[in-house]
N, C-alpha and C positions, 0 to 999 in steps of 0.2 A: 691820496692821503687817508688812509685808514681810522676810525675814531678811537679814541683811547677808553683801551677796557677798564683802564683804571676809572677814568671819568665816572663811564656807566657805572663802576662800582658804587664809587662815594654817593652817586645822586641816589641811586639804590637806598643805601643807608640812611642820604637825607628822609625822604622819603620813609622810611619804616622809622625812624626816628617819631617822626611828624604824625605820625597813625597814632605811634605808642604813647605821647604824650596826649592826643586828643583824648584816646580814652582814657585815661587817667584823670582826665579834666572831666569827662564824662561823667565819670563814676562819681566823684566826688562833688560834681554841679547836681547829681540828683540827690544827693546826702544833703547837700547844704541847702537843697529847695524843700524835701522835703520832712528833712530832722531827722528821718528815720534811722538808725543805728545799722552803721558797715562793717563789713570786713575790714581790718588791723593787723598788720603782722608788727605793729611796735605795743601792743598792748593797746592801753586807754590812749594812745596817742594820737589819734586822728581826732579822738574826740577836744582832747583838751584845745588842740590847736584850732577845733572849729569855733570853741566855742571863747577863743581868743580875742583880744579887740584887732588883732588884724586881719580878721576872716573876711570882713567887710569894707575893704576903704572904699568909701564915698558910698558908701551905703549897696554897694555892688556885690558878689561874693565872687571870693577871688580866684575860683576855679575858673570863672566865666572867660577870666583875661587868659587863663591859660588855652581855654579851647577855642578864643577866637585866635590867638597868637597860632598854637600848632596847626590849625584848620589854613591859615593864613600860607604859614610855612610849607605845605603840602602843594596847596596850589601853586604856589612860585618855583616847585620843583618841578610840575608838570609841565608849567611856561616855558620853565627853560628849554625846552624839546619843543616848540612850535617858532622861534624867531622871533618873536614878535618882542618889541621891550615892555618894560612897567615902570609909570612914573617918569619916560627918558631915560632910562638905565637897562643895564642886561637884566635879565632873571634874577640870576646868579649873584649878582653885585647886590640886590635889593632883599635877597635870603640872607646874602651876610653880612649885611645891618641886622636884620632884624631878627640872626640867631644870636650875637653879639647884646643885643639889646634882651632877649629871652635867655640868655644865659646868665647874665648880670643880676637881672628881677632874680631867676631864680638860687642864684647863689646871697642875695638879702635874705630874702625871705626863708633859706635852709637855715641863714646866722641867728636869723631871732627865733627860729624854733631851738635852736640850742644853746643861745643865752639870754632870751627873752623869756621864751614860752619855757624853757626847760622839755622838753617831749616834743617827739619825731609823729610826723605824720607820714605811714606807709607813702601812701598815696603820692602826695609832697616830695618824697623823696624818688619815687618813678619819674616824674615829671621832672624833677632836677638831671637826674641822670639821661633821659632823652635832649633834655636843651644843652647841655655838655655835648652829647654825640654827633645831635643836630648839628653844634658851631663847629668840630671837628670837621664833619663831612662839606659844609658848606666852603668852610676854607681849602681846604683840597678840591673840592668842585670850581671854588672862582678861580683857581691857578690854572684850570687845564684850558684843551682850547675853549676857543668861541665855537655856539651852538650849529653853527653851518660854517664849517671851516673852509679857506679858498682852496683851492685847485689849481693847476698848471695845465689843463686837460678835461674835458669835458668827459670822460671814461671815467676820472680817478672822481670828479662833483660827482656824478650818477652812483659809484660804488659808497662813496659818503651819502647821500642822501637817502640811497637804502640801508644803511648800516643806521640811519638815524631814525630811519621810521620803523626798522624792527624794533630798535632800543624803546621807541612813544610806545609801540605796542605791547611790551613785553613790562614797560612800566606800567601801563596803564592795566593789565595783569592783576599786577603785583598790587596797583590798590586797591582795586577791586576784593583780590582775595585776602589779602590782610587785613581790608576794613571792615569785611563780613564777622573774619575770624574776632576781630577787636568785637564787632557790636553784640555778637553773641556770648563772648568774654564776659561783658560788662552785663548785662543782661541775665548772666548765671551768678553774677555774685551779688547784684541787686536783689534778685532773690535768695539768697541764702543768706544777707545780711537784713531781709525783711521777716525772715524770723527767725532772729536774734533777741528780739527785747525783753522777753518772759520766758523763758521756759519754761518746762512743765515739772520738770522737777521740785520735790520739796523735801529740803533735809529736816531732818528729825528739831520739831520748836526747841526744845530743851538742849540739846546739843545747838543751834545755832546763835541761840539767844540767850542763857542763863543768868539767873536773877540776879550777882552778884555785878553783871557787867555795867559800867556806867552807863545810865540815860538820860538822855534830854528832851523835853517837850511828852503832851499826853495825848497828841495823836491818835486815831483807831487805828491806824497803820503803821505797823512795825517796818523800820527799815534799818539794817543790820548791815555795820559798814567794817571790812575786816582793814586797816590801813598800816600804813608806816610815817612815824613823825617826819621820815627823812627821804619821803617820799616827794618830789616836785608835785605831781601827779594830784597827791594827798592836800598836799596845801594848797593846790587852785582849786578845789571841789567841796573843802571844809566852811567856807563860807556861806556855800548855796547850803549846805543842809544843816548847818546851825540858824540859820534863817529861817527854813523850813518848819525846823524842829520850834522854834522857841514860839514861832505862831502857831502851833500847837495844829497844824496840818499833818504832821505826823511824829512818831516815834522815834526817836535815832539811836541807837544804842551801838557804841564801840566795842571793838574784839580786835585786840593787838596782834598786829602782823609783820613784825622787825624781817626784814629782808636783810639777813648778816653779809650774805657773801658780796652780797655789792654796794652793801650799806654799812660803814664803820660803826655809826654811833646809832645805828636803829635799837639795835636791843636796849641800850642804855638810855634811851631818850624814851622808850617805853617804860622801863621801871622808875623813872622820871615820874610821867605820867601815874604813874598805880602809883606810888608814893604820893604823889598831891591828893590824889585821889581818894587814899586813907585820912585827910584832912577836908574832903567833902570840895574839893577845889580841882577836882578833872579838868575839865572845861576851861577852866579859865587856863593851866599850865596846858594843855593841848592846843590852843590860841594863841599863847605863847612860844609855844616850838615851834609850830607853824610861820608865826609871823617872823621870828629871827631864823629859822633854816638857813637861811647864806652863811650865819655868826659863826653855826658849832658844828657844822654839818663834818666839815675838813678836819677838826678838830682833834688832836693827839687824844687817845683814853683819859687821861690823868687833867687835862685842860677841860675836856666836854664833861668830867665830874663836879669841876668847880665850876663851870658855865651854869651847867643845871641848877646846882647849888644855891647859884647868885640869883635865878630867876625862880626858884622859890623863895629867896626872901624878897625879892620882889614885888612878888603877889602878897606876901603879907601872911606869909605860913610860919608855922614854927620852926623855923630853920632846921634847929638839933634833932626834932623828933621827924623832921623829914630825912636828915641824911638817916636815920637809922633803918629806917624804913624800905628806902634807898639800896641799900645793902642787905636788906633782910631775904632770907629763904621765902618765907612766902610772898614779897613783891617778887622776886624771880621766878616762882610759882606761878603765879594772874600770867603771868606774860605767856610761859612756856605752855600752860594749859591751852589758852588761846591759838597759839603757834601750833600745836599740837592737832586741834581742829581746822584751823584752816587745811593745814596738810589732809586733813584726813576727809576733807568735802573736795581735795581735787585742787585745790586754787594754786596759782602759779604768778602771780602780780598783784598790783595795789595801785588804785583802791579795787578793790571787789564791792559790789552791795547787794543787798537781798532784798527785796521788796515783798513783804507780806509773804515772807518766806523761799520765793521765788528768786535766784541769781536774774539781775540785769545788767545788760550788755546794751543798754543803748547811750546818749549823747549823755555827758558830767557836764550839765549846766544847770541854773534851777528853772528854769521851764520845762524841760523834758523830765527831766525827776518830779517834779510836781504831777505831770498828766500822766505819767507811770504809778505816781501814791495816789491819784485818783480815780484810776483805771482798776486800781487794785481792792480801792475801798468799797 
């Protein structure tokens, strides 16, 4: 009886599954140990998620469970090719709990990045899509035979026994050179995500920062934040640097960044903003949008007019000389001057920040923003 080339396939896949999520757990165990700012193909999205309260359960960081999980699942694919069982069970039987159990974690934990956290972590989402493939291939793997299949003939066991030990060899190959290729993967993007935090660049003071733009805090260190009220992103990072700022560790000066095409009411909830703002009350209507973003964010044009509306008299503004404001050429001016620079310094998401003129790209929490404003001072 002949082994089934399908079998070898699926174990295959377990197997390159289980590589691909390790290093994904990799990458991201050394971000989380050592703060340092990574590669992102979702924008600030790895960051916000790190710097989330589920980055740590039990004080653990949660890459950890993924690299011992896929490290786990690698080795019970290799078992399954020696006979021997694990725990009283086949290989095979004990991968598919334990992709079942690794696919489940990771399908929580993908829900509260998109209705908890709000923002995808690149990463996070490697790792989801391996533990899916994993429990595919594992299920197909436990359907097929057993690892040393019977015989009727002592010719046809010996034809199987070598068809199973070229398949050990030819796995064991396969980890070898896929786990190289991962380690050095990982290894090129650790460092090109190690100098990420400052660049060298510096745009012109007066174009990134002009005097008219609101500030808070007298900081020696300017830090210039281009954002969007309707940004998720914007509202989990707004408190570390109103923090920042108001202890007078540093500067923070805004520069409106309305993201229209994927953001209904960003432009409007910016001239929001500059209209409170004409009444010396930025900050507190920017605290404001922020903290009700669920309320208006979905909001029809003509409803998020009168949303805004209500939460300027809220704050205790002159209602009437706010809507006019509201509606004026020059509040649509601030905004689009603004909008105007971001585009023209390159930027393509929110938040963006500058640190002492510098774009940085590393962790949105305020620890790392702090040792970034003090790094710079």
């Amino acid at each position: 009886m002949h082994r089934s080339t399908a079998v070898a396939r699926w174990r295959t896949t377990a197997l390159l599954a289980s590589i691909l999520g390790a290093a994904a757990s990799a990458y991201l165990l050394v971000e989380y140990v050592t703060g340092q700012p990574g590669v992102c193909l979702t924008g600030s999205g790895c960051d916000l998620v790190r710097a989330s309260a589920y980055a740590y359960p039990f004080g653990v960081p949660t890459p950890l469970f993924g690299l011992v999980f896929y490290v786990i699942a690698a080795w019970l694919v290799l078992r399954s090719l020696e006979g021997a069982s694990v725990l009283g069970f086949r290989p095979t039987t004990v991968l598919l709990g334990l992709a079942f159990l690794g696919a489940g974690a990771s399908m929580v934990l993908t829900a509260l990045e998109a209705f908890v956290i709000h923002a995808f972590c690149s990463w996070c989402l490697v790792q989801a899509g391996a533990s899916l493939v994993l429990l595919a291939a594992a299920v197909l793997l436990g359907r097929g035979r057993p690892e040393l299949p019977e015989a009727h003939s002592s010719r046809t066991r010996q034809q199987a026994a070598r068809e199973l030990e070229s398949e050990r060899s030819s796995l064991h190959r396969t980890a070898r050179a896929v786990g190289g290729i991962a380690v050095i993967a990982v290894v090129a993007l650790l460092a090109v995500g190690a100098t990420g935090g400052l660049p060298s660049g510096s745009p012109d003071p007066s174009t990134l920062a002009p005097a008219g733009s609101p500030h808070l805090g007298n900081g020696a260190v300017e830090v210039v934040e281009f954002a969007d009220f309707e940004c998720p992103g914007c509202a989990s990072v707004a408190p570390a640097l109103a923090d920042l700022a108001t202890s007078n560790a540093m500067t923070l000066v805004y520069r409106y960044f309305p993201l229209a095409s994927i953001h209904p009411n960003a432009e409007a909830s910016a001239r929001a903003a500059a209209a409170a703002d004409r009444q010396g009350a930025f900050w507190q209507m920017s605290k404001g949008l922020y903290a009700q973003q669920s309320a208006w964010e979905a909001l029809p044009a003509t409803d998020a007019d009168a949303y805004f509306l209500a939460l300027a008299g809220d704050l205790g503004l002159d209602a009437e000389r706010w809507q006019v404001d509201y509606a004026s050429a020059e509040v649509a001016r601030s905004v689009s001057t603004d909008l105007a620079a971001a585009q023209a310094l390159g930027l393509s998401g929110t938040p963006t920040l500058f640190i002492a003129g510098r774009q940085y790209t590393g962790a949105l929490n305020e620890e790392a923003i702090r040792a970034a404003v003090a790094a710079a001072s």
